[in-house]
C-alpha positions as a Markdown table, in Angstrom:
| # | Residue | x | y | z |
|---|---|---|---|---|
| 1 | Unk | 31.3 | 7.8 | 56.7 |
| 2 | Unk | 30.8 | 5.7 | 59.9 |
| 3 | Unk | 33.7 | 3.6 | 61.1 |
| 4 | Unk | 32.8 | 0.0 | 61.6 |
| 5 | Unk | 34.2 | -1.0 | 65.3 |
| 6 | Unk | 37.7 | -2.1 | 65.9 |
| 7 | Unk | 37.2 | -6.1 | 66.4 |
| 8 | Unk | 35.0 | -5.9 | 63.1 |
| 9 | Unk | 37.7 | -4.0 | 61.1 |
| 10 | Unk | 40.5 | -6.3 | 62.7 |
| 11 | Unk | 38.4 | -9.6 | 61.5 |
| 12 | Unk | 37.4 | -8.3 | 58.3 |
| 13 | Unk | 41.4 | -7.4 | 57.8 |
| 14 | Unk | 42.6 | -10.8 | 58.6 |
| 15 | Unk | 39.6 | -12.4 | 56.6 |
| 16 | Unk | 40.9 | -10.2 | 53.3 |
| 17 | Unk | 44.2 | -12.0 | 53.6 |
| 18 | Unk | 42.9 | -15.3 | 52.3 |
| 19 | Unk | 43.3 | -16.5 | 49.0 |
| 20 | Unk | 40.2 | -15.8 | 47.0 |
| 21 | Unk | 38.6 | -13.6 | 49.3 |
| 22 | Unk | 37.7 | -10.1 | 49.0 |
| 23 | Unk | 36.8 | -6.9 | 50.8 |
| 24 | Unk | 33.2 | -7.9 | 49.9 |
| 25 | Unk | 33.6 | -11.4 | 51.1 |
| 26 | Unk | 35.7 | -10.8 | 54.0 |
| 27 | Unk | 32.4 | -8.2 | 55.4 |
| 28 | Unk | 30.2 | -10.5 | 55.0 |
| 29 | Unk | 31.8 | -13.6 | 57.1 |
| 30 | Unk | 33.2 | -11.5 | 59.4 |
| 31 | Unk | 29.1 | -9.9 | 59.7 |
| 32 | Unk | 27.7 | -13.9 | 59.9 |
| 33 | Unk | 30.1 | -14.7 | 62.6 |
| 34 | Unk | 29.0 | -11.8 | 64.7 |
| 35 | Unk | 25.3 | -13.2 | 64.5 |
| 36 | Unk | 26.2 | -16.6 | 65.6 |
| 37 | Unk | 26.4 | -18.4 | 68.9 |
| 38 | Unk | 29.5 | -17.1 | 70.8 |
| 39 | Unk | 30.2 | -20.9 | 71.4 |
| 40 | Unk | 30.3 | -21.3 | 67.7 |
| 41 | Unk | 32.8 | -18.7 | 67.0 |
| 42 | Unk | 34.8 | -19.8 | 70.0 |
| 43 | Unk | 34.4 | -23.6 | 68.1 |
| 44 | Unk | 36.1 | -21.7 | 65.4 |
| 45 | Unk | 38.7 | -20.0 | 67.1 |
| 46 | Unk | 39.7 | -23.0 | 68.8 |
| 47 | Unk | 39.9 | -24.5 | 65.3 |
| 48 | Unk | 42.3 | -22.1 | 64.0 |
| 49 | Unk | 44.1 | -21.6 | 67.0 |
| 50 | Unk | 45.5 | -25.8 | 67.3 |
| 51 | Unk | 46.0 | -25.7 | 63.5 |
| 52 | Unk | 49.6 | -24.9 | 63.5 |
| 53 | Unk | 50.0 | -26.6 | 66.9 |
| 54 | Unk | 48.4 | -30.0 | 66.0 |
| 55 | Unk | 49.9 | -30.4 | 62.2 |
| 56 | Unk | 53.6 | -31.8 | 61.6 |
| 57 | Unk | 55.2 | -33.2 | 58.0 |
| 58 | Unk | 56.2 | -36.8 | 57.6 |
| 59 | Unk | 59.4 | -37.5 | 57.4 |
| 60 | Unk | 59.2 | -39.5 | 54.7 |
| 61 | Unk | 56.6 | -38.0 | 51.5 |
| 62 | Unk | 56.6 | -34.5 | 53.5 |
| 63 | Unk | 52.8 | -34.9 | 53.4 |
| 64 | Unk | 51.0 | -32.8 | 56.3 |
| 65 | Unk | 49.8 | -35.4 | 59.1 |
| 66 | Unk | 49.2 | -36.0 | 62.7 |
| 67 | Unk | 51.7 | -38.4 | 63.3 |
| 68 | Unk | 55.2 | -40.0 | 61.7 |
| 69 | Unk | 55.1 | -41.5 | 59.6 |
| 70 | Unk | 52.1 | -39.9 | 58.0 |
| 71 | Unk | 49.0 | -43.1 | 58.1 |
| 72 | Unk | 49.8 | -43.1 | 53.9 |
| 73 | Unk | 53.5 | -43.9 | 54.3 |
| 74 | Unk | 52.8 | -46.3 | 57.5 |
| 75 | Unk | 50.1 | -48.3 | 55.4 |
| 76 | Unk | 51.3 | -51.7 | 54.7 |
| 77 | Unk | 48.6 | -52.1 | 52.2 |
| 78 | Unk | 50.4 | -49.3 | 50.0 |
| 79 | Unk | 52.9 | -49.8 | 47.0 |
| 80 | Unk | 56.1 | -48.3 | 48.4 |
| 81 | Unk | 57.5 | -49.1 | 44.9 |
| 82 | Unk | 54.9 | -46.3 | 43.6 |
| 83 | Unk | 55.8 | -43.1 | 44.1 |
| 84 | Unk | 53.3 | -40.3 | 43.2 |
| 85 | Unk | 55.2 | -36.7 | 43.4 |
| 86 | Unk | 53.1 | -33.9 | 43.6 |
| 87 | Unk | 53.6 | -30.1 | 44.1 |
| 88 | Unk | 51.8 | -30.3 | 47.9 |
| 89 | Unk | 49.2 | -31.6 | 50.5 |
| 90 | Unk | 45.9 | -30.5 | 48.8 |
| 91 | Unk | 47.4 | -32.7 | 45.7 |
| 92 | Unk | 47.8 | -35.8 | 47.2 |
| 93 | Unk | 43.6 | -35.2 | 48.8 |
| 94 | Unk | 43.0 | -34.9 | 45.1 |
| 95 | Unk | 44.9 | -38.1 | 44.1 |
| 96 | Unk | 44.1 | -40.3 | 46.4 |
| 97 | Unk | 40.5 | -40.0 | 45.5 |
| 98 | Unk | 41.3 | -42.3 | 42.6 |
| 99 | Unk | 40.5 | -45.5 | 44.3 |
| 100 | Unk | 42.8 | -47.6 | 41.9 |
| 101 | Unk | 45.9 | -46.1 | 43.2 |
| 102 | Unk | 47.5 | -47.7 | 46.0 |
| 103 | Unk | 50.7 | -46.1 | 45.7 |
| 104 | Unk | 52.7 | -43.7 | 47.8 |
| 105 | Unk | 53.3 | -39.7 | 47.8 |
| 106 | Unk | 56.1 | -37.4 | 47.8 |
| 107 | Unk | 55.0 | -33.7 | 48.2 |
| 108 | Unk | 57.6 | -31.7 | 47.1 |
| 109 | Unk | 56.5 | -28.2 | 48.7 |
| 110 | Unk | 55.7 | -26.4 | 45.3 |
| 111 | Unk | 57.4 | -25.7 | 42.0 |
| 112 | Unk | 60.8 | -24.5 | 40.6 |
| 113 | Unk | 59.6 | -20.9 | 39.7 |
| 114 | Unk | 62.5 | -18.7 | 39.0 |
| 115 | Unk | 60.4 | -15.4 | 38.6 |
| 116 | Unk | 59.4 | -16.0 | 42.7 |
| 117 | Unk | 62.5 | -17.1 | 43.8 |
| 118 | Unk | 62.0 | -20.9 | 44.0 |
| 119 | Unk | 65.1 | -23.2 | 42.6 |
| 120 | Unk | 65.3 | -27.0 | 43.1 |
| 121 | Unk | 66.9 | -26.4 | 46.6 |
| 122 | Unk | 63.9 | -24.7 | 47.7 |
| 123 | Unk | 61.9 | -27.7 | 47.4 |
| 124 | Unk | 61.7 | -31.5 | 48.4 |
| 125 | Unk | 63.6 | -32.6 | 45.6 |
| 126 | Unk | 66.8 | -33.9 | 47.0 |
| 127 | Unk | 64.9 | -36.0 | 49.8 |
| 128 | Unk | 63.2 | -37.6 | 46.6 |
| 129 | Unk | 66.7 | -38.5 | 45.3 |
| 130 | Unk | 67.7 | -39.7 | 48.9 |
| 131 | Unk | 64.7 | -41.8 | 49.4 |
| 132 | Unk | 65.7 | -43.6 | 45.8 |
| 133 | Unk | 69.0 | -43.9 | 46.7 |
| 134 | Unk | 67.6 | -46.0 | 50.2 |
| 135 | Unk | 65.9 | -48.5 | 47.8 |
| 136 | Unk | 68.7 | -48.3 | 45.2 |
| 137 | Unk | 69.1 | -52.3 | 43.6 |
| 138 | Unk | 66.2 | -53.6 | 45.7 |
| 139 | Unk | 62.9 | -53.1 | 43.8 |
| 140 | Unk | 61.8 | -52.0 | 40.3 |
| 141 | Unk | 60.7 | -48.2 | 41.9 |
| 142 | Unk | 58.3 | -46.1 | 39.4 |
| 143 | Unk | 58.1 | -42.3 | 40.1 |
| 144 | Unk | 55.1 | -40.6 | 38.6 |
| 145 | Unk | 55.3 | -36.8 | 38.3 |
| 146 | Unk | 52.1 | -35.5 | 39.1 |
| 147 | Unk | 53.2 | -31.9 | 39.2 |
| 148 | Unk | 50.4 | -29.5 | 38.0 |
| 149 | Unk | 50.2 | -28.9 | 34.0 |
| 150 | Unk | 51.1 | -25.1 | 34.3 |
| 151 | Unk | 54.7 | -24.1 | 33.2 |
| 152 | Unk | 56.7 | -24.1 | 36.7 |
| 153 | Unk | 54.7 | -28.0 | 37.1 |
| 154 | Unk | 56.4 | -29.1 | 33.7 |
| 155 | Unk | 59.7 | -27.0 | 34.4 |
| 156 | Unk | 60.0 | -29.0 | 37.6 |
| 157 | Unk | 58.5 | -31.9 | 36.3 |
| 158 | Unk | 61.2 | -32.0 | 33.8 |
| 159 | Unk | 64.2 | -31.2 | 36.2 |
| 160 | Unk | 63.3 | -33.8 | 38.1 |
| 161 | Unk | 63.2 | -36.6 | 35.2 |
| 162 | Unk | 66.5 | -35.1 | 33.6 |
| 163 | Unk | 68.5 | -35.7 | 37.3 |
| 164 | Unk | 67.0 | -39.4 | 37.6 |
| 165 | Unk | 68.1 | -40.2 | 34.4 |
| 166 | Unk | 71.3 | -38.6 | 34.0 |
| 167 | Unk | 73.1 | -38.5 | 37.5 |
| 168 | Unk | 75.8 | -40.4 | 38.0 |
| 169 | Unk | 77.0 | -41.5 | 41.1 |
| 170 | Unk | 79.2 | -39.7 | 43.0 |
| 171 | Unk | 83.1 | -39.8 | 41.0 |
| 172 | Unk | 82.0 | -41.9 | 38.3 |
| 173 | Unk | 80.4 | -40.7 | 34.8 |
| 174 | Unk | 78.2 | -42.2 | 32.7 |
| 175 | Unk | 75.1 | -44.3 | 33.6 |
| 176 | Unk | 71.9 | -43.1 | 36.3 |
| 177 | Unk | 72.5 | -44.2 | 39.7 |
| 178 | Unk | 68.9 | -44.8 | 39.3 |
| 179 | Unk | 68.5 | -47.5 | 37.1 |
| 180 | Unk | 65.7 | -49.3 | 39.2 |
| 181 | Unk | 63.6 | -46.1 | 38.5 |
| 182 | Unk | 61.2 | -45.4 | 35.7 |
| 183 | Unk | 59.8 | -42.2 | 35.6 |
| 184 | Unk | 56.5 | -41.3 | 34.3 |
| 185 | Unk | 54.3 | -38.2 | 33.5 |
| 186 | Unk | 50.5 | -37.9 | 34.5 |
| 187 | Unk | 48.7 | -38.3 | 30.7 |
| 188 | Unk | 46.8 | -35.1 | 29.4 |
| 189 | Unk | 43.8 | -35.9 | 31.4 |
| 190 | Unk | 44.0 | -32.2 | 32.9 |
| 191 | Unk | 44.4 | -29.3 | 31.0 |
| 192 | Unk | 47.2 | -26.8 | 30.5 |
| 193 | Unk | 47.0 | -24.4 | 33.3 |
| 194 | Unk | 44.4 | -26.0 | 35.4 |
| 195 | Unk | 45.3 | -27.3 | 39.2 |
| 196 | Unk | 44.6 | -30.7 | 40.8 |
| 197 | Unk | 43.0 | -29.8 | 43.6 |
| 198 | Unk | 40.1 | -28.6 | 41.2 |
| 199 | Unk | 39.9 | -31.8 | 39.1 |
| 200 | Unk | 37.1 | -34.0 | 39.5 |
| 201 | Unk | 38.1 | -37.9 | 39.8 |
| 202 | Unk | 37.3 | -38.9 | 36.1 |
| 203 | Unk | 39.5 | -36.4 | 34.6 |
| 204 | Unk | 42.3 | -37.3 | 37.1 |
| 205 | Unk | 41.8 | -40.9 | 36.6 |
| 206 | Unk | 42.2 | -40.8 | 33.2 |
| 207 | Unk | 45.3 | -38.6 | 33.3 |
| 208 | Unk | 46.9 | -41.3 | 35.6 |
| 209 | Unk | 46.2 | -44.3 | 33.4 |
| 210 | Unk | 47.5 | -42.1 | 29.9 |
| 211 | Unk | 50.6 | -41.6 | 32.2 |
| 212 | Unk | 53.7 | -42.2 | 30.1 |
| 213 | Unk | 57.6 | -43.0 | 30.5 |
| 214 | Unk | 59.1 | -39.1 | 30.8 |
């Protein structure tokens, strides 16, 4: 069986490692860059190369941005009382297609997932709690848990509602220390299972106006 040549192989290899791409898949790319213009695969290169380099994380909603704050959280225009959390980056390009919502974000990195690992200090949770804690007895803050409808979305969904409600502050017992906070689920606009990245902006609209106190 011939050998395909080193550089091929080596592309083809690294193309494989993507999510959703095969064997098949990977071939063929790595075959339709070879047959274009060297200065569009050096376009390419150049692409992936600054991609790490040129992306940092706002210090604020953890969103991936160009600058800190991220141009979301430094929008005067935006509710800063309206705090969309999401599981990460590719969910908050899916939300903020709904033109209606002129709220904030706060990606939290993923989802509490036992099975791989992943426990509420794996994620951005506690810089959620700290960012209420800033605004603690100065505005009327809602939090809406966009996490995805899968079973780690609603696990974390749920942890994250349980600590708002229930934690104290430090020493004392009894009452939140997040009373200025409601906390509200994205409705059943999306179906179990399903991702938001995938969901078109009717379906997501609808799940964010059937949101409901969690």
């Amino acid at each position: 069986m011939a050998q395909l040549p080193k550089s091929i192989q080596n592309l083809i290899n690294e193309f494989a490692k993507l999510p959703g791409i095969g064997p098949k898949t990977a071939q063929r790319l790595s075959f339709y860059l070879l047959k274009q213009p060297q200065i569009d695969v050096q376009a390419l290169g150049s692409a992936v190369s600054q991609l790490q380099k040129n992306i940092i994380y706002c210090s604020i909603c953890h969103n991936m941005a160009e600058k800190n704050p991220c141009s979301i959280c430094s929008d005067s225009k935006r509710d800063k009382n309206l705090i969309c959390v999401v599981e990460d980056s590719l969910d908050v390009q899916a939300m903020d297609q709904i033109a209606d919502f002129r709220g904030v974000y706060h990606v939290l990195g993923g989802a509490i997932s036992p099975l791989d690992g992943i426990g509420p200090e794996n994620l951005k949770i506690k810089e959620l709690f700290d960012r209420l804690t800033m605004s603690k007895g100065i505005f009327d803050i809602e939090v809406i848990l966009a996490t995805n409808p899968s079973l780690e979305g609603e696990a974390t969904a749920m942890y994250i509602a349980k600590q708002i409600k229930n934690h104290p502050p430090a020493g004392e017992a009894g009452n939140s220390k997040f009373k200025n906070v409601k906390v509200t689920r994205i409705g059943r606009g999306l179906p179990m299972g399903a991702d938001l990245e995938y969901a078109d902006e009717f379906t997501l609209s609808k799940a964010l106006e059937g949101r409901r106190e969690y």
